[in-house]
mmCIF entry with sequence, helices, sheets and N, C-alpha, C, O atoms, coordinates in Angstrom:
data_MODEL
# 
_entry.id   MODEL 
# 
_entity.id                         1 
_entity.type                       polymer 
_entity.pdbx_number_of_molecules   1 
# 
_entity_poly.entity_id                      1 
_entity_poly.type                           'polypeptide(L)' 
_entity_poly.nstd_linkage                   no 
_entity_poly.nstd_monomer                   no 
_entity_poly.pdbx_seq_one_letter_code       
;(UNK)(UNK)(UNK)(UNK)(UNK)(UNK)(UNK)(UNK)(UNK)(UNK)(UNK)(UNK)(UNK)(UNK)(UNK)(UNK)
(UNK)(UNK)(UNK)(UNK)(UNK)(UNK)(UNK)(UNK)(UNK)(UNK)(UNK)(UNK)(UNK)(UNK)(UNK)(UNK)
(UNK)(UNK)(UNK)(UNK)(UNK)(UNK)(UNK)(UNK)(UNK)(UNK)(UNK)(UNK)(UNK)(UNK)(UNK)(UNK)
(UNK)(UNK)(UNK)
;
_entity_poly.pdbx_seq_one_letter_code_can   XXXXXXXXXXXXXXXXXXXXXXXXXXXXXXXXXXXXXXXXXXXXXXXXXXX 
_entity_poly.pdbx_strand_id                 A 
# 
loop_
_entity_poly_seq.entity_id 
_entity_poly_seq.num 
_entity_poly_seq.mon_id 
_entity_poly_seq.hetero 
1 1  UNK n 
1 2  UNK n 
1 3  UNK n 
1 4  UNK n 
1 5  UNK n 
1 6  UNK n 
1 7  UNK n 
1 8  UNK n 
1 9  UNK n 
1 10 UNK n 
1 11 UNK n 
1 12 UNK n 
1 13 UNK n 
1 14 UNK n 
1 15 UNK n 
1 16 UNK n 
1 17 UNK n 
1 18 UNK n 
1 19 UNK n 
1 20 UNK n 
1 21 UNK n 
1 22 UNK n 
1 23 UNK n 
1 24 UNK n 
1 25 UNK n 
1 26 UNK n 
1 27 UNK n 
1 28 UNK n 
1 29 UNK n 
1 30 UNK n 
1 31 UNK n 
1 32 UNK n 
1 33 UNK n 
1 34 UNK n 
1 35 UNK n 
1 36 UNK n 
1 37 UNK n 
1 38 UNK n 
1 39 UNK n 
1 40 UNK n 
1 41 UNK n 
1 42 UNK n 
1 43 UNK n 
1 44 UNK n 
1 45 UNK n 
1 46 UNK n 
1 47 UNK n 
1 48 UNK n 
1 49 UNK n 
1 50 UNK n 
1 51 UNK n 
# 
_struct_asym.id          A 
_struct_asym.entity_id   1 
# 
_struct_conf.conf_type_id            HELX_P 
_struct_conf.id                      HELX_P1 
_struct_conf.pdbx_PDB_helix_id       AA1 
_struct_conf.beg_label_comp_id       UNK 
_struct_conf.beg_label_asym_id       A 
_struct_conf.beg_label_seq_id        12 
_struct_conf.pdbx_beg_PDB_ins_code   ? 
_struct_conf.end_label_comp_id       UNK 
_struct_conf.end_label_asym_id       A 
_struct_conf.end_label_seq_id        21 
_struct_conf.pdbx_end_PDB_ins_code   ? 
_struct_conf.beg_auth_comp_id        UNK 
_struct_conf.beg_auth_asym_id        A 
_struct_conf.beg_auth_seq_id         12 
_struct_conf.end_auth_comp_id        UNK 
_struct_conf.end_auth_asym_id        A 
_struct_conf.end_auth_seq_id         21 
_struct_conf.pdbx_PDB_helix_class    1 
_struct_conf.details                 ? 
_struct_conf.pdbx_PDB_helix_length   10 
# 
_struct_conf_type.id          HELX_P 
_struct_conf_type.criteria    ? 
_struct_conf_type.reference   ? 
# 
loop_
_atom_site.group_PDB 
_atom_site.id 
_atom_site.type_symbol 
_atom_site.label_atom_id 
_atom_site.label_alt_id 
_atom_site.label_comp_id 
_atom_site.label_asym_id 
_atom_site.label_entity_id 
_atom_site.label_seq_id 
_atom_site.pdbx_PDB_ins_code 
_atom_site.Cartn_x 
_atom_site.Cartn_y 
_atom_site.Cartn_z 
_atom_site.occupancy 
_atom_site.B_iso_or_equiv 
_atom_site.pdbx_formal_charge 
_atom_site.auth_seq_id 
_atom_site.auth_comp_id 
_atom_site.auth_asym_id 
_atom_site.auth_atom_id 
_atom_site.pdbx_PDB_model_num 
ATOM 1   N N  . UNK A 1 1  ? -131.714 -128.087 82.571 1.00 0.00 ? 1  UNK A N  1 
ATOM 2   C CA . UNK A 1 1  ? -132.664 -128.394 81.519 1.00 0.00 ? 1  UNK A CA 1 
ATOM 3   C C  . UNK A 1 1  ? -132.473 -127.400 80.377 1.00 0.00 ? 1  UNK A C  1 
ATOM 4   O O  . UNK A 1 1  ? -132.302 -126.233 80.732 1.00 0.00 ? 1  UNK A O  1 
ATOM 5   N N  . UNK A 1 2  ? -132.474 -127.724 78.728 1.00 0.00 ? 2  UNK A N  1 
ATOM 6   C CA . UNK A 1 2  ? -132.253 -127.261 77.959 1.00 0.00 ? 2  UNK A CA 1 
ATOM 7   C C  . UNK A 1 2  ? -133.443 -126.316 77.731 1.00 0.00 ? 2  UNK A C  1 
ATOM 8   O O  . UNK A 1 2  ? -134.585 -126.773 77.765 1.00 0.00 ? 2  UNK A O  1 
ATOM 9   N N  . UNK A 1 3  ? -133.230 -125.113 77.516 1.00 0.00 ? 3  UNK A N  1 
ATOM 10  C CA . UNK A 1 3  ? -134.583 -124.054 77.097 1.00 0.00 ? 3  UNK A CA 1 
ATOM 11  C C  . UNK A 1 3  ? -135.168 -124.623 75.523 1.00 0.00 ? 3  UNK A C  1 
ATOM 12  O O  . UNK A 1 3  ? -134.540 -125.155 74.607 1.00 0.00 ? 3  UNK A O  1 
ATOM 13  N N  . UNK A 1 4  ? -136.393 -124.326 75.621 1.00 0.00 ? 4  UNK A N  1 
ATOM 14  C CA . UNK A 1 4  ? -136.513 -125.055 74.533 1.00 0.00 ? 4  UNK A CA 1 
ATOM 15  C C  . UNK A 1 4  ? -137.128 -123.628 73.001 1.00 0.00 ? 4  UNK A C  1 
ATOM 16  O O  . UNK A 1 4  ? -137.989 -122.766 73.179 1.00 0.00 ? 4  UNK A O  1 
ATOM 17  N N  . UNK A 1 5  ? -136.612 -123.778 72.145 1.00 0.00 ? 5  UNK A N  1 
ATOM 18  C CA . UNK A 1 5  ? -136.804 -123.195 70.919 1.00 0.00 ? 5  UNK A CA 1 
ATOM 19  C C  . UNK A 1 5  ? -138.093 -123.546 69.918 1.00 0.00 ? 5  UNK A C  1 
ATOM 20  O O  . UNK A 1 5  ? -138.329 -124.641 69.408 1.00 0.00 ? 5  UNK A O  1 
ATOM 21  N N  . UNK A 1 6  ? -138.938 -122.193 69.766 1.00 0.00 ? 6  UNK A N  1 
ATOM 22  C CA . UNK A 1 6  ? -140.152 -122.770 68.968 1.00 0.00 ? 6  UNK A CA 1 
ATOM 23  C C  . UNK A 1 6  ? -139.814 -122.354 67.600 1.00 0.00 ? 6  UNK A C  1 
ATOM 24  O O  . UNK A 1 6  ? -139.367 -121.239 67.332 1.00 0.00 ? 6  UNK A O  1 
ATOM 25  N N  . UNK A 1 7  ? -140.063 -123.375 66.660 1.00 0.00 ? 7  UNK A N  1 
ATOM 26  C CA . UNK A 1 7  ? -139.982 -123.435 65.424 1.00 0.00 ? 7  UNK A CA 1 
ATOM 27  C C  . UNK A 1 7  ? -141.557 -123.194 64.118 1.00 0.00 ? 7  UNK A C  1 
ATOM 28  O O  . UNK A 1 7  ? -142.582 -123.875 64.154 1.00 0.00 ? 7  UNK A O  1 
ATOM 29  N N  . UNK A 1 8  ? -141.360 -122.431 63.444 1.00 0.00 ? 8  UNK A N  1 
ATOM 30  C CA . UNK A 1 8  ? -142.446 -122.405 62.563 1.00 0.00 ? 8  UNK A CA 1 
ATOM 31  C C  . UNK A 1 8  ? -142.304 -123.208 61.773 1.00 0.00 ? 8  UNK A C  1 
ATOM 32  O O  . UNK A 1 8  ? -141.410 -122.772 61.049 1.00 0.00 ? 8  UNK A O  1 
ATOM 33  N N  . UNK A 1 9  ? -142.718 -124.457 61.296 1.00 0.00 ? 9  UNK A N  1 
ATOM 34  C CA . UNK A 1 9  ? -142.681 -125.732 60.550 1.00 0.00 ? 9  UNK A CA 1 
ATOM 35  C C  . UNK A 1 9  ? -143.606 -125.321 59.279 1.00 0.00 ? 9  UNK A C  1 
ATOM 36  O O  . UNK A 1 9  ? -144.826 -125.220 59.412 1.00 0.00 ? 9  UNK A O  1 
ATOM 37  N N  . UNK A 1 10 ? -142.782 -125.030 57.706 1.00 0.00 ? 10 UNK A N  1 
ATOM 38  C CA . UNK A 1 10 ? -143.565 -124.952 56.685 1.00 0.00 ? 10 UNK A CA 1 
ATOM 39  C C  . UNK A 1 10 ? -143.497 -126.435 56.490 1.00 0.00 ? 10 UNK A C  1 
ATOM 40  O O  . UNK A 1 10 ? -143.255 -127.403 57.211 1.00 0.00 ? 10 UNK A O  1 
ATOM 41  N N  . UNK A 1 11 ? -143.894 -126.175 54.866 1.00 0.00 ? 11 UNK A N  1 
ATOM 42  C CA . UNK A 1 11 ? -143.715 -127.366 53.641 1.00 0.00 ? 11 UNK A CA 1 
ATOM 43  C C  . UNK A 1 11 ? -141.909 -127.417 53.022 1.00 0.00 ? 11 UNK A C  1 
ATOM 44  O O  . UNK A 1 11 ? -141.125 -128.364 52.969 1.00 0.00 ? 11 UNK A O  1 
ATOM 45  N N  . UNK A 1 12 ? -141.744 -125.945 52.622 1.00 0.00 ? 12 UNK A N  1 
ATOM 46  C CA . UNK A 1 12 ? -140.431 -125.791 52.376 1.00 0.00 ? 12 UNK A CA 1 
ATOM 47  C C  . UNK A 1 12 ? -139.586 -125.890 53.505 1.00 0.00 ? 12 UNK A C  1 
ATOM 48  O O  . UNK A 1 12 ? -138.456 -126.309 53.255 1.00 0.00 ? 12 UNK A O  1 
ATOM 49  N N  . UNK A 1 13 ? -139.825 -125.630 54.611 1.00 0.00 ? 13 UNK A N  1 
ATOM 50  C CA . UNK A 1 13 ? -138.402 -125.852 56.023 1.00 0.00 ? 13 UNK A CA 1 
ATOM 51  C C  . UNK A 1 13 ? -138.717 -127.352 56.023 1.00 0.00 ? 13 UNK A C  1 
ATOM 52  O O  . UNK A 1 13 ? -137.621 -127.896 56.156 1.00 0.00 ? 13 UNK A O  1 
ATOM 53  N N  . UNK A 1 14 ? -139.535 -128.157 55.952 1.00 0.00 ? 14 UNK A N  1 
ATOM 54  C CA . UNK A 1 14 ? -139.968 -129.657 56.114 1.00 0.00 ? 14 UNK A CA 1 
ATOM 55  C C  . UNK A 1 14 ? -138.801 -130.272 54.915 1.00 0.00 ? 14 UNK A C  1 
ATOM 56  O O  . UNK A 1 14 ? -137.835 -130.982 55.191 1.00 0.00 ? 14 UNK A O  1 
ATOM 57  N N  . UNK A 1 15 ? -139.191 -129.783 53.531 1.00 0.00 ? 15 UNK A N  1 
ATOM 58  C CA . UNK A 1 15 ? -138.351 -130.167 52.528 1.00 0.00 ? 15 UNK A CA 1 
ATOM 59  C C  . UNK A 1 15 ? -136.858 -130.015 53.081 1.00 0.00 ? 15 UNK A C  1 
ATOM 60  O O  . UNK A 1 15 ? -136.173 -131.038 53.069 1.00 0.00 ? 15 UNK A O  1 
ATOM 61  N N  . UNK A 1 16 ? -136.234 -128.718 53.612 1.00 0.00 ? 16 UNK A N  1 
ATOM 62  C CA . UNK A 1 16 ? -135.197 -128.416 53.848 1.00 0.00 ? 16 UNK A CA 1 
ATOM 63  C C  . UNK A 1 16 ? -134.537 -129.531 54.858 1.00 0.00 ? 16 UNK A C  1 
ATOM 64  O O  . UNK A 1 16 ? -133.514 -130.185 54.659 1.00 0.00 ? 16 UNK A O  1 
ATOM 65  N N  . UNK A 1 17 ? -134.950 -129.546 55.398 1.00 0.00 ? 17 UNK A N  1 
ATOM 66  C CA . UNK A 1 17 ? -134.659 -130.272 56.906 1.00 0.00 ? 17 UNK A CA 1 
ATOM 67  C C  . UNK A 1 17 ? -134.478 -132.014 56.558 1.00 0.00 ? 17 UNK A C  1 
ATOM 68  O O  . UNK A 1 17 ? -133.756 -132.864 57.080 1.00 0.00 ? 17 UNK A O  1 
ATOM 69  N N  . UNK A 1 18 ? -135.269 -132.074 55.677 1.00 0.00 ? 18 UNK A N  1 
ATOM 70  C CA . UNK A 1 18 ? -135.425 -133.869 55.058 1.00 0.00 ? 18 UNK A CA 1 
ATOM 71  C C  . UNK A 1 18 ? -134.282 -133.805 54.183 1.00 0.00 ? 18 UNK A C  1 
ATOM 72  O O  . UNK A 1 18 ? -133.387 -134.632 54.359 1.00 0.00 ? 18 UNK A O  1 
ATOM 73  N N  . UNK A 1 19 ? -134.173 -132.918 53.235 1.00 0.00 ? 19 UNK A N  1 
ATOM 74  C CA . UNK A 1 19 ? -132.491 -132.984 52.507 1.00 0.00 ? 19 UNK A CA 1 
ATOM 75  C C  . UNK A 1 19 ? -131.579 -133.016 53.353 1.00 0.00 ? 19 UNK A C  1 
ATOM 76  O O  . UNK A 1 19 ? -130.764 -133.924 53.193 1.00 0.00 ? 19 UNK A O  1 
ATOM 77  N N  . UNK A 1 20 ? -131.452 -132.458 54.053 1.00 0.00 ? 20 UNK A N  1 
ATOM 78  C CA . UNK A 1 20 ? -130.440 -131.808 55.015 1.00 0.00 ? 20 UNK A CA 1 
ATOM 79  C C  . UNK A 1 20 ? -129.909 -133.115 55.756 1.00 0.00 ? 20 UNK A C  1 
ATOM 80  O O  . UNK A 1 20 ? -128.771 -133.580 55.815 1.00 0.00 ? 20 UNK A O  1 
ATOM 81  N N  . UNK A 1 21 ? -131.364 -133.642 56.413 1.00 0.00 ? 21 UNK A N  1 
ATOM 82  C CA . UNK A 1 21 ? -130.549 -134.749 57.358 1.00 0.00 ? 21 UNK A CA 1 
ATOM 83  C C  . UNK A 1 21 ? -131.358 -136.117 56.581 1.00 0.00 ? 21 UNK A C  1 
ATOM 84  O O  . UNK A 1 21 ? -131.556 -137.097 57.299 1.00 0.00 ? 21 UNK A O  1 
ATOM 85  N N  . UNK A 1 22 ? -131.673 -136.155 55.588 1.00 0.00 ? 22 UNK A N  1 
ATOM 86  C CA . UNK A 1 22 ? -131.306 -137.614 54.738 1.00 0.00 ? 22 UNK A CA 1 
ATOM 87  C C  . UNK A 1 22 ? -132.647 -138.315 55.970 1.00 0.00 ? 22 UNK A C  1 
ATOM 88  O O  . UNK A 1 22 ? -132.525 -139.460 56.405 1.00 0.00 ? 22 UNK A O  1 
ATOM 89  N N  . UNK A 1 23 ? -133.718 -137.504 56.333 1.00 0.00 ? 23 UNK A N  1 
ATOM 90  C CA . UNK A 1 23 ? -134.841 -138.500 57.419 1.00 0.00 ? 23 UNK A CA 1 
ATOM 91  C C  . UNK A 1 23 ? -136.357 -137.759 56.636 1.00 0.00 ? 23 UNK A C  1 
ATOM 92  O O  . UNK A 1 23 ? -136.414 -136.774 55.899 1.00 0.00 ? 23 UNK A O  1 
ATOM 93  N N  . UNK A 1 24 ? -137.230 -138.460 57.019 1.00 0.00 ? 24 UNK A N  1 
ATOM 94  C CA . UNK A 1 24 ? -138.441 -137.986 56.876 1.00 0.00 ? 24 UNK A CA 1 
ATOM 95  C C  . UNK A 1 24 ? -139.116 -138.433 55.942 1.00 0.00 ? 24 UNK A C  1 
ATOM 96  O O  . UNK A 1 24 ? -138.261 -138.938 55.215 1.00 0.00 ? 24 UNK A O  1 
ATOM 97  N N  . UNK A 1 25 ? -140.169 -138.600 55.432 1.00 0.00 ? 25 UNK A N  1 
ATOM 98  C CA . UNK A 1 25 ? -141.183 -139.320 54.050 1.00 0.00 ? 25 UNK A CA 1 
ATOM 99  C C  . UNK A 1 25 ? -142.296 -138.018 54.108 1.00 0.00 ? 25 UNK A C  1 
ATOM 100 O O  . UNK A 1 25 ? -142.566 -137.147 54.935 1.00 0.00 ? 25 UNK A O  1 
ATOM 101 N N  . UNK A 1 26 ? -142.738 -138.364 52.869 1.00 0.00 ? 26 UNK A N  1 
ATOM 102 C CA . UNK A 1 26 ? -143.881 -138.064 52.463 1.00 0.00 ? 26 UNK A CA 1 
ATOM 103 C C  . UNK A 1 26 ? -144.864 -139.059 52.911 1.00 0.00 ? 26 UNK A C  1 
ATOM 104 O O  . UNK A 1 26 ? -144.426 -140.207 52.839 1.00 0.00 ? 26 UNK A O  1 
ATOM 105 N N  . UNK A 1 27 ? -145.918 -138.968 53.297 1.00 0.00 ? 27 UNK A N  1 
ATOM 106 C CA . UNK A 1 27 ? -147.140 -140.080 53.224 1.00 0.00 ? 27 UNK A CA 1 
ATOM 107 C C  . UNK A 1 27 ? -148.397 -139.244 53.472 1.00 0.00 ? 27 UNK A C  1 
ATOM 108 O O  . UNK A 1 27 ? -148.485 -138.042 53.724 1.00 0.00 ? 27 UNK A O  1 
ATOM 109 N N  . UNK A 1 28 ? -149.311 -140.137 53.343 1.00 0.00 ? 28 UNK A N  1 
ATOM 110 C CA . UNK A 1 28 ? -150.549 -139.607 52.789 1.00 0.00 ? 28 UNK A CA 1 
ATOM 111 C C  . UNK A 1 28 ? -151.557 -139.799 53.721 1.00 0.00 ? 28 UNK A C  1 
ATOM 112 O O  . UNK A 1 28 ? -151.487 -140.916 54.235 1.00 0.00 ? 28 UNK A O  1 
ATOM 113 N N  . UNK A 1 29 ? -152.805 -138.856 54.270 1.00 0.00 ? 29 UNK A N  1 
ATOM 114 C CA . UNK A 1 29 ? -153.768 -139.278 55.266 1.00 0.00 ? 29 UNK A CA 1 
ATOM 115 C C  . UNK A 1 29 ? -155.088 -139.385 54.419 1.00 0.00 ? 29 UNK A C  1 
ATOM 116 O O  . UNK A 1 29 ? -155.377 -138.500 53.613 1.00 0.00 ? 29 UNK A O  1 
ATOM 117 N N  . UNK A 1 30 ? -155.750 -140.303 54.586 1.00 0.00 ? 30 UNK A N  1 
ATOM 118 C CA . UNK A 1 30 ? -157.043 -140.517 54.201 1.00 0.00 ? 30 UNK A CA 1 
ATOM 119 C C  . UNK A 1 30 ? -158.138 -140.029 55.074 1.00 0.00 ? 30 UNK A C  1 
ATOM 120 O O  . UNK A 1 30 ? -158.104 -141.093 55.694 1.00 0.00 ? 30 UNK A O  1 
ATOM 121 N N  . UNK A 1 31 ? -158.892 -139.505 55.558 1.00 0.00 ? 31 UNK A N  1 
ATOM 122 C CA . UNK A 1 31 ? -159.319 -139.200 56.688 1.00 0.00 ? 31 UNK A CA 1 
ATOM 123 C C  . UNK A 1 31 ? -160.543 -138.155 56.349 1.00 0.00 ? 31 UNK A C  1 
ATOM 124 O O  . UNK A 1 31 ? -160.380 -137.367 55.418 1.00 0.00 ? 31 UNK A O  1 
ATOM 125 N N  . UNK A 1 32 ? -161.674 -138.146 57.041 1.00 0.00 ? 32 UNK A N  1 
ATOM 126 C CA . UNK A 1 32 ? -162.757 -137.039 57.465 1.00 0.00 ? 32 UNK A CA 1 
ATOM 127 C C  . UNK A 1 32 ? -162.233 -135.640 58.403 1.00 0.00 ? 32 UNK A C  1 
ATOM 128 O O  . UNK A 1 32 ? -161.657 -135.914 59.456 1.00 0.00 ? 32 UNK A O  1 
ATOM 129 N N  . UNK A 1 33 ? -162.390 -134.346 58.100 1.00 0.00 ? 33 UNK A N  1 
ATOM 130 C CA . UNK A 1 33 ? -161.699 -133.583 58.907 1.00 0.00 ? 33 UNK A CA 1 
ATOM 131 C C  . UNK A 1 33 ? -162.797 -133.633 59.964 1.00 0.00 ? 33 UNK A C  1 
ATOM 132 O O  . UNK A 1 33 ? -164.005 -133.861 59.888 1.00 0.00 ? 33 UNK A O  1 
ATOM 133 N N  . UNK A 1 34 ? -161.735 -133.259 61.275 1.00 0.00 ? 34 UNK A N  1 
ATOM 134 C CA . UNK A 1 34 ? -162.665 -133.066 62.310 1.00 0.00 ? 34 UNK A CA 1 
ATOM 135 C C  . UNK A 1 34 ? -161.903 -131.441 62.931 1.00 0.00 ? 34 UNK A C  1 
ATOM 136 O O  . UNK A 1 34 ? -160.792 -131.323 63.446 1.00 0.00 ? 34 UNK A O  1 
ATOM 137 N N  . UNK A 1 35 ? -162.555 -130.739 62.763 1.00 0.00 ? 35 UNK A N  1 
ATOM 138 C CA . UNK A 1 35 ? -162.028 -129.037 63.935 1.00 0.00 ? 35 UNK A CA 1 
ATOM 139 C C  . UNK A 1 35 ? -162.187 -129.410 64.990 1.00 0.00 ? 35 UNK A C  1 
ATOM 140 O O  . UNK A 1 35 ? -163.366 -129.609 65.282 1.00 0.00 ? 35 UNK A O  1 
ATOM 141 N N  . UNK A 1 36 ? -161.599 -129.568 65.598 1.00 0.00 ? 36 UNK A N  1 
ATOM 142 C CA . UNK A 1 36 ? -161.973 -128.961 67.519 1.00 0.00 ? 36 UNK A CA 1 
ATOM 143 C C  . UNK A 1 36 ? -160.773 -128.607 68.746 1.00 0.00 ? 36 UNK A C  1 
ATOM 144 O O  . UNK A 1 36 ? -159.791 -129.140 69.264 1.00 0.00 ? 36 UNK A O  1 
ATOM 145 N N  . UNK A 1 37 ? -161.545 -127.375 68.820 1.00 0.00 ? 37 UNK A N  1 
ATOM 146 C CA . UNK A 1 37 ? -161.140 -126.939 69.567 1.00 0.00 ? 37 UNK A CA 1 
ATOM 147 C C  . UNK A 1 37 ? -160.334 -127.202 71.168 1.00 0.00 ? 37 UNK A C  1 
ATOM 148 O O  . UNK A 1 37 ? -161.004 -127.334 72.192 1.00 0.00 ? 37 UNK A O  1 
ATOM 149 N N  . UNK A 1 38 ? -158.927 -127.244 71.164 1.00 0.00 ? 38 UNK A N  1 
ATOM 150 C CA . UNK A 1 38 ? -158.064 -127.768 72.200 1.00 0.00 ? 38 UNK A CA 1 
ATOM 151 C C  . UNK A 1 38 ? -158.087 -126.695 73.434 1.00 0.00 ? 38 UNK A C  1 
ATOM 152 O O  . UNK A 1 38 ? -158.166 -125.466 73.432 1.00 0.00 ? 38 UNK A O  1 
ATOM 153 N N  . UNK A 1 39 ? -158.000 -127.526 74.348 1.00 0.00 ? 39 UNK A N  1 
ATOM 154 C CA . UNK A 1 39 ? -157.923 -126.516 75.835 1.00 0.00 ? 39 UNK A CA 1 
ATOM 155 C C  . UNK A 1 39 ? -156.715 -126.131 75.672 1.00 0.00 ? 39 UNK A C  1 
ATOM 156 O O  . UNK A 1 39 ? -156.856 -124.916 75.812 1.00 0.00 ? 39 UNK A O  1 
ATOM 157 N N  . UNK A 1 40 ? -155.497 -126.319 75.453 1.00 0.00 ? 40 UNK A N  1 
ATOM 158 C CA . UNK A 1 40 ? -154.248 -125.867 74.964 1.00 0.00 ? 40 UNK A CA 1 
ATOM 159 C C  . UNK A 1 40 ? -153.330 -126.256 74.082 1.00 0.00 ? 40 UNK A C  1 
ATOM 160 O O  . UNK A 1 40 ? -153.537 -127.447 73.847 1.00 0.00 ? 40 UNK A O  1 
ATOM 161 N N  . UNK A 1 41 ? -152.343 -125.825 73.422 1.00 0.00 ? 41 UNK A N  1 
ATOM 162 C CA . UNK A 1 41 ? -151.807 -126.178 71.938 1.00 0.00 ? 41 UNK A CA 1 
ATOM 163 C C  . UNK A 1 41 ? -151.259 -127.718 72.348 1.00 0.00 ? 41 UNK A C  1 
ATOM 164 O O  . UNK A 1 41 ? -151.176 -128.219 73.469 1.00 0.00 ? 41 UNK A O  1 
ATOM 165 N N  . UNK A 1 42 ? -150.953 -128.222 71.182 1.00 0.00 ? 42 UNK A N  1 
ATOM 166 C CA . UNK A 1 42 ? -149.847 -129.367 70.710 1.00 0.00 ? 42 UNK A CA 1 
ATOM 167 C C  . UNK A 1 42 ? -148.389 -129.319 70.921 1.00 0.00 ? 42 UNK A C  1 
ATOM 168 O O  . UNK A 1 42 ? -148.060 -128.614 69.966 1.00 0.00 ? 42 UNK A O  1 
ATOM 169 N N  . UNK A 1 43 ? -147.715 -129.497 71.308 1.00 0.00 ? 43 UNK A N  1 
ATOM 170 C CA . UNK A 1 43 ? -146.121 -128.664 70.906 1.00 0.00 ? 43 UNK A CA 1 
ATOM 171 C C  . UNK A 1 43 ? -145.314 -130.260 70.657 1.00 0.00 ? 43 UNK A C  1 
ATOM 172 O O  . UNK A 1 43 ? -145.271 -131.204 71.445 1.00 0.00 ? 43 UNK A O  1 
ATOM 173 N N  . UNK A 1 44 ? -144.760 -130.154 69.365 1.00 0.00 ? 44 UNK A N  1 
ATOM 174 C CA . UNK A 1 44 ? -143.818 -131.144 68.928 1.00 0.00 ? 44 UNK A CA 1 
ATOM 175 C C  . UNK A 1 44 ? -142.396 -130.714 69.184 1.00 0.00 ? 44 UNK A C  1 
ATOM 176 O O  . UNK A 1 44 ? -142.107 -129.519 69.129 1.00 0.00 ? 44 UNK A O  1 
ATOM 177 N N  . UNK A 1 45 ? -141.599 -131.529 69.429 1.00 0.00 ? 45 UNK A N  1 
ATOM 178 C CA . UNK A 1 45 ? -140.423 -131.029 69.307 1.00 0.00 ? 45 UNK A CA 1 
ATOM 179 C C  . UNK A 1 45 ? -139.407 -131.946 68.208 1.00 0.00 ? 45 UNK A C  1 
ATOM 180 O O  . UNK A 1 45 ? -139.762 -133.071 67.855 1.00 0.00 ? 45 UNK A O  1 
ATOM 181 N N  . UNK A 1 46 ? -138.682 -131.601 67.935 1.00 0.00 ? 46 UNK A N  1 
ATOM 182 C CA . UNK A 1 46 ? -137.595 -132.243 66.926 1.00 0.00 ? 46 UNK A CA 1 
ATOM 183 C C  . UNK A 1 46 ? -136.306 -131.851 67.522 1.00 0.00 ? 46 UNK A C  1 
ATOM 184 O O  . UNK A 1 46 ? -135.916 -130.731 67.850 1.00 0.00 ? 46 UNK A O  1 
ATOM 185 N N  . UNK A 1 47 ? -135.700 -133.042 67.601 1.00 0.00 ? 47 UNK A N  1 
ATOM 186 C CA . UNK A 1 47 ? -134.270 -132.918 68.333 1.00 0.00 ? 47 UNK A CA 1 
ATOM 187 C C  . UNK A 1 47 ? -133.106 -133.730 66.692 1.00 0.00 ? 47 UNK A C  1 
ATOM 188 O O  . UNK A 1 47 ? -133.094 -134.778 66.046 1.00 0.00 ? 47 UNK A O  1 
ATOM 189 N N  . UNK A 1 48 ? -132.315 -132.393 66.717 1.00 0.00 ? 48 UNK A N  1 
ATOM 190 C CA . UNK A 1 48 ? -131.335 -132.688 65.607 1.00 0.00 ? 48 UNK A CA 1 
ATOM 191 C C  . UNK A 1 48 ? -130.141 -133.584 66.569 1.00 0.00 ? 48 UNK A C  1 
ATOM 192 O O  . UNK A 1 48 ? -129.887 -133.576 67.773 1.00 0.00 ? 48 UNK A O  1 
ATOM 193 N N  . UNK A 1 49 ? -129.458 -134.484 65.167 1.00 0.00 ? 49 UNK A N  1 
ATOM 194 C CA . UNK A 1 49 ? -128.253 -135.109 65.742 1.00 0.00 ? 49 UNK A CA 1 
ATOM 195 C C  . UNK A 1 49 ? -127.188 -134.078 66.260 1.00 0.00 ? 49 UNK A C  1 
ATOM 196 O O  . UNK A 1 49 ? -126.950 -133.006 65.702 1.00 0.00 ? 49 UNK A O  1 
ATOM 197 N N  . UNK A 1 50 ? -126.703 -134.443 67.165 1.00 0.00 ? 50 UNK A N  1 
ATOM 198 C CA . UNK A 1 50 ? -125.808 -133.875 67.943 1.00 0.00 ? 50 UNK A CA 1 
ATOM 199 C C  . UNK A 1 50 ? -126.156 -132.763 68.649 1.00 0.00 ? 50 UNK A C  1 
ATOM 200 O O  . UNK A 1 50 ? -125.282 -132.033 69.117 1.00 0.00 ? 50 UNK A O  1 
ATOM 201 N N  . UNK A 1 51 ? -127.505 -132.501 68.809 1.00 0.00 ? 51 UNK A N  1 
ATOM 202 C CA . UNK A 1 51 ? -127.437 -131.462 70.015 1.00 0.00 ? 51 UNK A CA 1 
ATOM 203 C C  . UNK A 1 51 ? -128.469 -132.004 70.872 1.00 0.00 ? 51 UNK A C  1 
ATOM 204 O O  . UNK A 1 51 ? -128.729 -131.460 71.945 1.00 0.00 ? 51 UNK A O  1 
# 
């Protein structure tokens, strides 16, 4: 199993990463915020072509 690498995801590495590999949009949320508090984090992952 591959170890897995945590990434700090800005606005600018987001921009970078969308030039880079020609994927990703802008879009827009309409929405009421809601806070609350998680029993433990989220973790996304992003898998680049070829690895």
């Amino acid at each position: 199993m591959q170890q897995s690498q945590t990434k700090y995801v800005t606005n600018p590495s987001f921009r970078d990463w969308r030039g880079i590999n020609n994927k990703g949009m802008d879009y827009a949320v309409y929405s009421d915020v809601l806070n609350k508090q998680l029993s433990h984090p989220v973790k996304l992952y992003v898998h680049r072509k070829g690895q």
